[in-house]
N, C-alpha and C positions, 0 to 999 in steps of 0.2 A: 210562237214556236209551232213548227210544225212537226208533233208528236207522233202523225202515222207512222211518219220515215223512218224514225228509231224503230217501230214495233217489229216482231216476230211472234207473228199470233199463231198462239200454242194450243194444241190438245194434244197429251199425252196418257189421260188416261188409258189401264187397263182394260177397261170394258166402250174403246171406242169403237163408233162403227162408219161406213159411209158415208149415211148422212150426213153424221156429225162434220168429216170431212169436204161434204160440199158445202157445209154452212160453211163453215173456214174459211174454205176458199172462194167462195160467193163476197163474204164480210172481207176478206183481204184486198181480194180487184178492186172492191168500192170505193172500199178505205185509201186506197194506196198504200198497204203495209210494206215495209220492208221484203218478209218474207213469211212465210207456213213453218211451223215446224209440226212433223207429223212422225208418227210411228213409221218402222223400214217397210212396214206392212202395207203403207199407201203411199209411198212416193210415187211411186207409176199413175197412179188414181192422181193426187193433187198435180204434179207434174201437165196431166191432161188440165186438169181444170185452171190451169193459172198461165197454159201455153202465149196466152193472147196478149198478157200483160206485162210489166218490168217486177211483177211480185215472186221472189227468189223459194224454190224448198231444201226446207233442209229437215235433217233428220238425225236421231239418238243412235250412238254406239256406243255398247257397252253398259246401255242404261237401264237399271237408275244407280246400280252400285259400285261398279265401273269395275271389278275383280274376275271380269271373265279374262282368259288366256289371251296373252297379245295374239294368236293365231286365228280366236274368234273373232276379236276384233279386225283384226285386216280382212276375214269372209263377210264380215258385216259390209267394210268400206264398200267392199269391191262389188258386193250384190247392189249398195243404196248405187253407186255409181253405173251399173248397169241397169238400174229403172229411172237415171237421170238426173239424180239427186245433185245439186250446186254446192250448199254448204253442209259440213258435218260437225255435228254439235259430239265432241266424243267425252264422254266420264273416264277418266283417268284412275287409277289405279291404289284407292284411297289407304286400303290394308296396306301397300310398300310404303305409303309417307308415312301411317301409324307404327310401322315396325322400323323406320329410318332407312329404305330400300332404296336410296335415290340412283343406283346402278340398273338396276329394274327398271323403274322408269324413264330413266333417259334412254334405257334398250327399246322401251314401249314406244315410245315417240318417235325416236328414230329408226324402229321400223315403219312406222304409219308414215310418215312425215313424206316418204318419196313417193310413197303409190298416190296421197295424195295430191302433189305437186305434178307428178307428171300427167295427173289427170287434169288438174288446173282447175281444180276443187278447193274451197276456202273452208279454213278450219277452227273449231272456236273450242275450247279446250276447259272442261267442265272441271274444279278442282272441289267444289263442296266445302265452301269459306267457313259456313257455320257449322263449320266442327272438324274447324284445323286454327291450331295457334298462329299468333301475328307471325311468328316466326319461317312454320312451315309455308303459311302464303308466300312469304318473300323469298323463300325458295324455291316456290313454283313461280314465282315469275323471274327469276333468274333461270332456272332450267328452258321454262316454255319460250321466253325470250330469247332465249340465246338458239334455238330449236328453229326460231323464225315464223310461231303459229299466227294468222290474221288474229285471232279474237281471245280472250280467255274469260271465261264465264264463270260467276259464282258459285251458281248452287241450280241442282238439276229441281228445287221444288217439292223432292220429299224428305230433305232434312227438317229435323223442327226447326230451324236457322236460314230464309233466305237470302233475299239480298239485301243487304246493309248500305248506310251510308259509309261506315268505317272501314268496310271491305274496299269498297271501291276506290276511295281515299288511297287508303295504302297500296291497293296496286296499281292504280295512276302512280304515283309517285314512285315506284319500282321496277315498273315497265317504259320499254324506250316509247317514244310518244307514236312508232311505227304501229307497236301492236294496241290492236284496240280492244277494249271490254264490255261485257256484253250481259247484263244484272238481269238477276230473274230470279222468280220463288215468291209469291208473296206480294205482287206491286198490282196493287188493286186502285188505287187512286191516282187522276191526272198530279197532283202535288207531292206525291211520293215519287212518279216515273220524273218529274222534273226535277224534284232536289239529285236523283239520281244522277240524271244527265250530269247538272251542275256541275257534279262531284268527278264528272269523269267518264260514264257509262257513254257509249256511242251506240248501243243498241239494249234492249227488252224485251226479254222472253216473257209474254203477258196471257192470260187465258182473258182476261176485264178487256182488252182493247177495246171495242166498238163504247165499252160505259167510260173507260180513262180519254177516247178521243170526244167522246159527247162532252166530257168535264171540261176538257179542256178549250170549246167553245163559249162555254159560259160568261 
């Protein structure tokens, strides 16, 4: 298996800096990662650094709680899309499924949903599994599904709850086999990121990648 492919090597900490960003993107060219995911704050920055290669950036709207105004959100799109950004990892609107808002959010998406289409930007749609009922997930992949988003991701990584094998499970099995899923939060090990896959996952948002691709030569 080759594990780079899935990865999406992640820093999203608070307190990140440039550096940090060219290690990133130094370790992704090498690797062959998937993609970068980096704060809106360096897309222009990794963007440069990864120009040379097929290693994709994306970046967080809305993140980590996803309760900003759908009008923040669409100036977030629109700014990461003016430093170049490919894909957008967006947190979705977790208070509307705690209070049963699903009019709210399907406003929320289908506002985004065309600015990002017409910019021919791929979208991967953060719901925060670990700490939503089996229920509300299969809601959101009924909504997000039917929306037509590329990816839908578990968990942005500061829930106590990442990515599961039972999350992933159930939204395989609830999504058309079009949209794909994208597990993150917590996958520190090559044998975790692979039952992963297994289960469903086509991509990994990982901060471990360079120690989960070394495992996975072993």
């Amino acid at each position: 298996m080759n594990i780079a492919s899935y990865i999406d090597h992640t820093v999203l900490k608070p307190t990140t800096t440039v550096a940090d960003i060219e290690k990133l993107c130094a370790e992704a060219v090498q690797n062959k990662f998937a993609a970068v995911c980096v704060p809106p704050l360096f897309v222009k920055k990794a963007k440069q650094l990864t120009n040379a290669s097929d290693v994709k950036v994306a970046t967080v709207i809305g993140f980590p709680f996803g309760y900003s105004a759908i009008e923040a959100k669409v100036a977030e799109v629109l700014l990461a899309i003016v430093d170049g950004v490919d894909e957008l990892d967006v947190v979705i609107n977790i208070s509307a499924i705690k209070n049963n808002d699903w009019q709210f959010l399907a406003n929320e998406i289908n506002t985004l949903m065309p600015i990002i289409r017409k910019n021919e930007k791929a979208v991967k749609i953060i719901i925060e599994s670990g700490i939503l009922t089996n229920e509300e997930i299969i809601k959101c992949c009924d909504l997000y599904g039917a929306a037509g988003v590329d990816f839908m991701k578990t968990s942005t990584g500061y829930a106590e709850v990442g990515a599961t094998l039972e999350a992933v499970t159930l939204m395989r099995k609830h999504l058309a086999s079009a949209i794909k899923i994208k597990a993150s939060g917590g996958i520190k090990t090559f044998s975790f990121a692979k039952a992963l896959i297994e289960a469903g996952a086509d991509r990994l948002g990982c901060s471990s990648s360079v120690k989960i691709v070394e495992e996975s030569k072993l």
